[in-house]
Each structure stands twice: as C-alpha cells, then as structure tokens.
N, C-alpha and C positions, 0 to 999 in steps of 0.2 A: 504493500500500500504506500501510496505517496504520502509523505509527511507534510505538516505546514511550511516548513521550511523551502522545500522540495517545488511546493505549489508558488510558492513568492514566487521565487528564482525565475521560474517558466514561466508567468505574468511578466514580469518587472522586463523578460528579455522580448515578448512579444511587441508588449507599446514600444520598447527602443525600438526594434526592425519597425514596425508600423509610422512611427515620428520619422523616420531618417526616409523610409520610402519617399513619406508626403512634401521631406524636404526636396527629392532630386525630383520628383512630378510634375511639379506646378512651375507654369510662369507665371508673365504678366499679359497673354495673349488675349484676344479677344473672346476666346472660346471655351477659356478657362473659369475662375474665379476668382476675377481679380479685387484689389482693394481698394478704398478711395483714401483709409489709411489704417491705422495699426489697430482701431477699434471697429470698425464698420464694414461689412460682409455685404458685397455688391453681386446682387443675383447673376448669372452668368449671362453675356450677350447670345443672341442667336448663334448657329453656328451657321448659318444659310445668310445670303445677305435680304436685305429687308426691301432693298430694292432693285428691280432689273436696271444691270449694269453694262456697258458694255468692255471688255474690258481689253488692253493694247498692251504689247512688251515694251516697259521702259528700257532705250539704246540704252542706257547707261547701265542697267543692273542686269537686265534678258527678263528679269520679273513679269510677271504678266500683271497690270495692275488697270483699277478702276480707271474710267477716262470720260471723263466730262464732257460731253462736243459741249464749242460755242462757234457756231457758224455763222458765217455776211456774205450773203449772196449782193455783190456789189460793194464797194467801200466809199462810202461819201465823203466829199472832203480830198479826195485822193484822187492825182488829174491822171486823165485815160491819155494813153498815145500809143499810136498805133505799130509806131515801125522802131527797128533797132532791139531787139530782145533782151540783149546787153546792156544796153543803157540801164544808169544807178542816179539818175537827174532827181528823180523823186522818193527815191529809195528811202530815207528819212522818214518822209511822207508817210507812207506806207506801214514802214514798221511801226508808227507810233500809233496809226490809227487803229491794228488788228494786233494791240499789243497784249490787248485782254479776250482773242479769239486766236484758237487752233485749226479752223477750216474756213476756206474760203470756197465761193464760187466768182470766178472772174471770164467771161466773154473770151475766146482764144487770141480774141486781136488784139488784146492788152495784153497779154500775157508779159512778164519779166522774169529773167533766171532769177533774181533773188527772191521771188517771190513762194520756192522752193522750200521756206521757213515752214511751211503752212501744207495743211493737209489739201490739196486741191481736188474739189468733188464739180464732177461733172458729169452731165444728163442730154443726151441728145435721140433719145429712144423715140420720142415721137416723131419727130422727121425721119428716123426708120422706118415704123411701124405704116405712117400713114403713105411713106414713100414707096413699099411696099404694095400696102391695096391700092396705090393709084394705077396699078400697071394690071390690076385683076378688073378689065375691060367689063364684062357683066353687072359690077356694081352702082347701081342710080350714081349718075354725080350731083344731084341737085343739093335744097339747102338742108334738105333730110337725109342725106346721105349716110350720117353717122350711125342712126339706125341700122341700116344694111350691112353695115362695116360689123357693128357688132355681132349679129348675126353671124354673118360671114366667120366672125373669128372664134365664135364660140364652137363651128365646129372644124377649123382648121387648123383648131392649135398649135398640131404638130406637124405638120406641112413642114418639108424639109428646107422648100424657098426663105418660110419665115423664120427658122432658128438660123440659118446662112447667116440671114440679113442683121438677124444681133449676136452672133460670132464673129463676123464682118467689123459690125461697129465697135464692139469691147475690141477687136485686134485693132481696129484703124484706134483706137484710144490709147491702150497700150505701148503703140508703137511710138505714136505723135508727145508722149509725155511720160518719159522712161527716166527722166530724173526728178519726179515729183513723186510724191506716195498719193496712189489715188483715191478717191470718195465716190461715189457715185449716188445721181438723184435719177432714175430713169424717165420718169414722167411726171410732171404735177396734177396734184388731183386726178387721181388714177381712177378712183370712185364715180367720180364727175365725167371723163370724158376725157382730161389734160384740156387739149385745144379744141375736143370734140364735146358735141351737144348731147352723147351719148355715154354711158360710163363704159369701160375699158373691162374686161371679161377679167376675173382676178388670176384665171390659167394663163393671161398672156403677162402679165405681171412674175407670174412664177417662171413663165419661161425665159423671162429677160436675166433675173436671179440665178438661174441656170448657167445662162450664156456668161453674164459677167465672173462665177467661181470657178469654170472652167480656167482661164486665164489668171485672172486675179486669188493669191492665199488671204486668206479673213479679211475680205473687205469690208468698208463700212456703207451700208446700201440702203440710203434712208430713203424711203415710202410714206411720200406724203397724201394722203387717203383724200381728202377734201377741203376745200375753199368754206365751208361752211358745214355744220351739222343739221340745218334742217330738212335734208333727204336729196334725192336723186334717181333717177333715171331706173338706178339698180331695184329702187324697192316699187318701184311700177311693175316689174318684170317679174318682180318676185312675189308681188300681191296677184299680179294677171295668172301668175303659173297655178296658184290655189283652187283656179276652177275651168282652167284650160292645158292640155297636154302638151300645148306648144307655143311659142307666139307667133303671133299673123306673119307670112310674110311682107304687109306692108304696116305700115304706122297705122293705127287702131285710132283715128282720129275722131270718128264718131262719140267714143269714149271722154272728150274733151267736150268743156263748156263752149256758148259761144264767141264768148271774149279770147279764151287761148287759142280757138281755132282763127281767131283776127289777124292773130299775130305771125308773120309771113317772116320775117330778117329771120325768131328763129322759132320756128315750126313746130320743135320738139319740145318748147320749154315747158308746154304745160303737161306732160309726163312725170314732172320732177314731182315727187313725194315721199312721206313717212312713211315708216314702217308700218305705220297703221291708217296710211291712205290721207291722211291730213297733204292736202296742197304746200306745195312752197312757196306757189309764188298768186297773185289774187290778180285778173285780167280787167280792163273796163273792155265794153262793148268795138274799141276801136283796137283792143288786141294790145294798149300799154300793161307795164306789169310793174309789180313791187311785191315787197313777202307778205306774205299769209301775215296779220296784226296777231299775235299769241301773245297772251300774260306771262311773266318769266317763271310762274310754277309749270307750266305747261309746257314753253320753252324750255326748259331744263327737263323735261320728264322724257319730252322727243329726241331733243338734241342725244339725251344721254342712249337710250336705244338705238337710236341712228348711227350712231359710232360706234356703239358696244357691235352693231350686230355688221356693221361694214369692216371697221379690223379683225373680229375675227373671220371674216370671208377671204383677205386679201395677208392675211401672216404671215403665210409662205412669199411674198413680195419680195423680203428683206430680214436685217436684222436689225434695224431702227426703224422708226415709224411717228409719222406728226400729220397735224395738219393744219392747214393755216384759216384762222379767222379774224378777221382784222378788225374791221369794224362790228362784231359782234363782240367780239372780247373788250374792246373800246367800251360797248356800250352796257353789259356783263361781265365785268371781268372776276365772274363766279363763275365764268361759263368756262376759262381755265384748268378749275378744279373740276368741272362736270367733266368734262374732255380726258383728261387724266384718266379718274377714275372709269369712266367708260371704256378706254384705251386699254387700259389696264387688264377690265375683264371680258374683255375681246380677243385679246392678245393673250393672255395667261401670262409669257416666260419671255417678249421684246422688250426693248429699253424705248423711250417715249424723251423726244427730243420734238419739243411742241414750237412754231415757227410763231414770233411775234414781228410787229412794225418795227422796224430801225429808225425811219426815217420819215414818219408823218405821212405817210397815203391815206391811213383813216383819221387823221387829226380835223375835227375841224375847225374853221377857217377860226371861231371866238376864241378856242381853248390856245392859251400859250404853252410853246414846247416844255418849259418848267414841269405845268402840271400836267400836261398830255405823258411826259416821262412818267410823271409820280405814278401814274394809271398803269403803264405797263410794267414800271419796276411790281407794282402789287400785282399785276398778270403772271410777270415770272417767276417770285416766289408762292405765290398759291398753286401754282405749276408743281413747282419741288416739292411744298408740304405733301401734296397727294401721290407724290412718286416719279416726276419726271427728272431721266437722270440726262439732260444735256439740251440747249436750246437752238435756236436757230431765227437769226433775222432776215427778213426781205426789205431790201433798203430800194425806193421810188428814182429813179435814175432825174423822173424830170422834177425831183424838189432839191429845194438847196438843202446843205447838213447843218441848219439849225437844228433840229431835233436828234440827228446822229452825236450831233459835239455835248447834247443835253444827256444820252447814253453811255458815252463812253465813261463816267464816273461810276455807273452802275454798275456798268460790268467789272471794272476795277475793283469795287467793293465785292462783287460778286466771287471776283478769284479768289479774293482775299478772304471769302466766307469758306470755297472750297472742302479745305483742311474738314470740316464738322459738318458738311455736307455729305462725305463719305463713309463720317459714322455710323454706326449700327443705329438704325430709328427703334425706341423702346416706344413711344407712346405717340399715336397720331387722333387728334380730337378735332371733328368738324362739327360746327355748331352754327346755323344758320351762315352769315357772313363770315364770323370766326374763324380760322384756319390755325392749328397750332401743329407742331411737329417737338418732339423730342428726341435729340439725338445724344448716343453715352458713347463714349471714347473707352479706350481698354483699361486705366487706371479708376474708373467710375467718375469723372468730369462728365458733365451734364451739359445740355444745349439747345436753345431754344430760339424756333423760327415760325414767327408769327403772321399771318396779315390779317388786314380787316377789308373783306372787299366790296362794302359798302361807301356809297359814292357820297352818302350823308350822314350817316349816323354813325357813331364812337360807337368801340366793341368792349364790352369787360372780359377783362384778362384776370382770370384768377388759377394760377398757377402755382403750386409751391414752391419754395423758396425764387418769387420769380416778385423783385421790388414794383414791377409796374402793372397799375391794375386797368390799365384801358387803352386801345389801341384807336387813334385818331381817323376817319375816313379815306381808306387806301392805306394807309397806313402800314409800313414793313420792320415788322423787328426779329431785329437776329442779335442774340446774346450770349457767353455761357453764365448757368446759372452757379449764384453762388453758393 
C-alpha cells in the first residue's frame, strides 16, 4: 500500500510537470489566451478571422498576410499626358496623390513606368464580349438588342469562339503590362448589363474568371455587381421563369405599362425590377422615367434582397466583389451597411470592397465638399463596421479635385486606422442608425469604430469603458478603448 508520504511525492511531482508544461505552451498569439495583464484572463480570440479577407504575400517576409485594397479609378488632381512613358515630369504628383491607395485604374494612354508603385487593375471585357456578338450576324441590332445578346449567351456559354476571345484578351493584357502586378475589373455592373440594357448571364462572368486564372496566379478580380440595388433586368427573368418554361424569344412588351412602353432611346428599361416584382423605375404617359418613390424601410428591405440574392448568383465572378451607388449612399448612407450585410450573405466566404464617390459626381451643387466628404467618410466606415474589408473610388474625370483634395485626409487617417482594422472583431452592435464594431488585439487592447449614419439626429453611444456617450450626425469615431 502507498503510504502518505508516498502519495505527497507523486502529487507534488505531477503539478510540477503540469506548471512547466503550461509554461512552454502558451504565447501571446491571437488564438491563445492571452492577457491584458498579470490579473485579468482575456477570453480567447477567434481562431477563424471575423472577416473575409483577402489576403497577398508580403515581398519582404513571403508571409501571406491580410490586404486592405484602397483603389482610384482615375487620380484627380494628377495631369494626364499622353506620350513619353518614361517621363517623371509629374511623378511627384502622382505619388502624393495615391499615397494613401495600393491600386489604381489608369486609361493605357496615361500610363507611366513609375506608376509600377501600384497595383494596376484593369477591365476591358466588355469590348470583348460585345465585340464578339457583333460578328454573330443573326442577332437584332436595334435598341433592344441586349435582350437577344443575353439570350444568345445564356446558351453559348461555352462556345469555343467566346473563351478564345477572353484568353485573347487576358494574353493581349499580360503581354502589354509584364512589369506591373495586375488587378483586374472585367465588366461594370455585371448584374445590370455593364454598357448593356440587359444584365450579363452570371456563367459569362464565370467564364471571364476562368480565362483570366489560367494566365494570371491569385489574382485580384473585383466584380462589381450593380450601379444601384433596386433591381434589374435579372429578376424580370427570374420572376417570368416562375410560370413560364422559357423566355419569349422577343421582348414581352405587352407585359409593360403604357408609359415604359413610350419610352423608345431605351426600350428595355421598364423590365428593370425586385425581386418581388416592385418596379425600378415609374414612367409618365410620354415614356420619361425616375425611380419607383419607396420609404427607406422599404428601400432597405428590397435593396437588401436584391443584392443578397444577385451576389450570391454571380460568386463564382471573382474573389472580390462591390458595387457602386453613389447617389443612393449620398442620400442613405445606411444603405452602406445594408449593402454589406446583404453582400455578405450572398456571398458567404468573398471579401466586399464597396466603391464610393472620390470626386463629387453625386454631390450636389448646395452641399460643400467639406460636408459632402463628412457623408462618405461615414459611408466608409459603416462599410467596415459590417464587414467590408477594402474600398474602392470612382473619381468624375469632368469635375475638378475639390472634393478629391477634401478625401485624401480621410484616407490618410484611414491607413493610419488600419493596424485595429485587422483585429479580430469581438462584438459588432447595429442599432437603428448606430453602427458600433469592437475590435481586441492579441495582448487584450480593445477598439472601437463607430458611426452615426443619420443625417440629423445625434446617436447615444453607451459602450463600456468607452468616455463618449453620443455620436454627432454622420459622425465617425475610431478609438482604442481605455
């Protein structure tokens, strides 16, 4: 029998091995349990991240690590010239304006070797695609044409002429720009049509993503789904398919009121609709149009279905995904976060790099650039609170860069937020206009990003240990908490 003695000994020697294990176990990683200090026991962070990330090998370490896009399609401020490639006249220029963005989209006729700094993403798939069906002689050319086109393409997918014609163009891209790291945007508003009245079948989207990984390793291939969330073309076709086996071979015009059918420049517009048949756009008798009037409960109930159920149709597109509304986010800039979260549950497992104005296209003419910025900085960050992990500008080529030079502070602050952006998000609280995000660091440092995306009314902020209790209209606060 074991004696008292006996029984200490084999105790006393077990907690040693046990303590010395727990000492060689543990860090201070994210995935551990780390401390904020020598008394307080910080629950452990996720080990999954909290939000789709995309993520890039830093040159310097081979790391694979998180990667923010901040893209400018266009640089204002920044003079165009066309000839001399080499030329460094404006070079200056240049770097200072995209000093707080990693991609650009720049027109090939500007192009500059130093401009090589920068991730260069470029899109010329619609002049493919349509250059393509111009030469399929059977297709209507009139102003309904796009109709036919889709058709057409939803059963020629794989037509061996049309993966040519974008293996073609990813090699003429490849070739023409072999010391840049490329980006690519294949089509705008892909959902919508791009340059067409019609929406773009989401298999030809998939096959462009095809064509471009063949050539290209991990590119980034952002898919921007739509100009607006209140519907399109696509859920016409998808509400008609419910009690018909096919769609007509011609445009089902009869199905139109008589004001959309007035309307002759474009034929199609009045097909555009939600997912549950609500109009886009409201005709008068001589075929003018504007959007359907919706209450912004209602507007946010559609918008958010309309996108939930168009990203996930068009996923396989890419592995980034946005889309641009300009003058709706101007006038909801809740409609950010709707966006977001729709994108999100559309998408399940893409990163969401949501496109705002750079440069005053939806400003209007009363609001000054000052507060027209305050509007989209609170766009942007109610973007992040809900999960978007990288942004994207469209800057208006025929305005001047008063409102660009009114951005570039934001985005400076914005890099500089970065760092606690990348954090693990513990706690995310949407509360009518309120927007809160809580992000914890691996030592348990806490962090807090708030808006208020009410255009009138102060938001109360009751947070703990968080000193300020209200956040002003529009209103952006990023802090860490003490």
């Amino acid at each position: 029998m074991w004696n008292k003695i006996q029984l200490i000994g084999i105790v006393f020697f077990l907690l040693c091995v046990n303590f010395a294990c727990s000492e060689r176990g543990l860090d201070d990683s994210e995935t551990e349990n780390p401390t904020a200090d020598n008394d307080t026991i910080v629950d452990p962070l996720p080990i999954a991240d909290t939000e789709k990330w995309l993520y890039k090998k830093n040159k310097l370490t081979s790391k694979e690590e998180k990667f923010f896009g901040i893209g400018l399609w266009h640089v204002p401020g920044y003079t165009l010239t066309e000839n001399n490639y080499t030329d460094v006249t404006h070079y200056d220029d240049f770097k200072e304006r995209t000093a707080s963005s990693n991609i650009v989209i720049i027109d090939s006729r500007y192009l500059k070797s130093y401009m090589n700094e920068k991730i260069l993403m470029i899109g010329n798939f619609s002049a493919t695609l349509h250059g393509y069906l111009d030469k399929i002689t059977a297709l209507p050319k009139g102003s309904d044409k796009d109709y036919y086109r889709t058709q057409y393409l939803k059963g020629n997918a794989n037509n061996p002429e049309l993966i040519e014609a974008f293996d073609n163009e990813v090699r003429r891209i490849v070739n023409k720009y072999p010391e840049f790291e490329r980006a690519y945007f294949p089509i705008d508003e892909i959902a919508l049509g791009g340059v067409a009245k019609w929406f773009i079948p989401p298999v030809i989207g998939e096959k462009m993503y095809e064509s471009i990984k063949k050539r290209e390793t991990n590119p980034i291939v952002l898919v921007d789904l739509m100009g607006h969330g209140r519907g399109s073309t696509f859920f016409f076709e998808q509400n008609y398919l419910k009690t018909h086996a096919s769609m007509p071979v011609k445009p089902p015009y009869d199905l139109l009121s008589e004001g959309a059918n007035a309307q002759k420049t474009y034929p199609l517009l009045g097909f555009s609709q939600a997912y549950d048949g609500t109009p886009v756009y409201k005709f008068d008798l001589n075929g003018n149009y504007s959007y359907e009037n919706l209450n912004i409960e209602t507007l946010k109930r559609i918008w958010y279905e309309n996108v939930r159920q168009i990203a996930s149709a068009y996923q396989k597109n890419g592995n980034v995904f946005s889309i641009n509304a300009f003058r709706d986010f101007y006038a909801n800039p809740i409609l950010a976060g709707v966006t977001t979260d729709a994108m999100k549950d559309g998408l399940k497992e893409k990163p969401i790099w949501l496109y705002f104005d750079g440069n005053g296209y939806a400003k209007p003419a009363n609001v000054t650039p000052e507060n027209y910025v305050k509007n989209v900085k609170c766009q942007i960050y109610t973007s992040i609170v809900h999960g978007a992990t990288g942004i994207f500008f469209w800057n208006d080529w025929s305005k001047t860069a008063i409102v660009f030079d009114n951005l570039l502070p934001v985005l400076k602050e914005l890099n500089e937020n970065l760092y606690m952006i990348y954090f693990h998000t513990i706690e995310r609280k949407i509360e009518s206009d309120l927007h809160v995000m809580i992000k914890r660091d691996g030592n348990g440092g806490k962090y807090i990003i708030a808006t208020n995306t009410s255009k009138t009314n102060d938001a109360a902020l009751n947070v703990h240990g968080v000193e300020k209790k209200k956040l002003n209209p529009l209103e952006v606060y990023v802090s860490k908490i003490q």
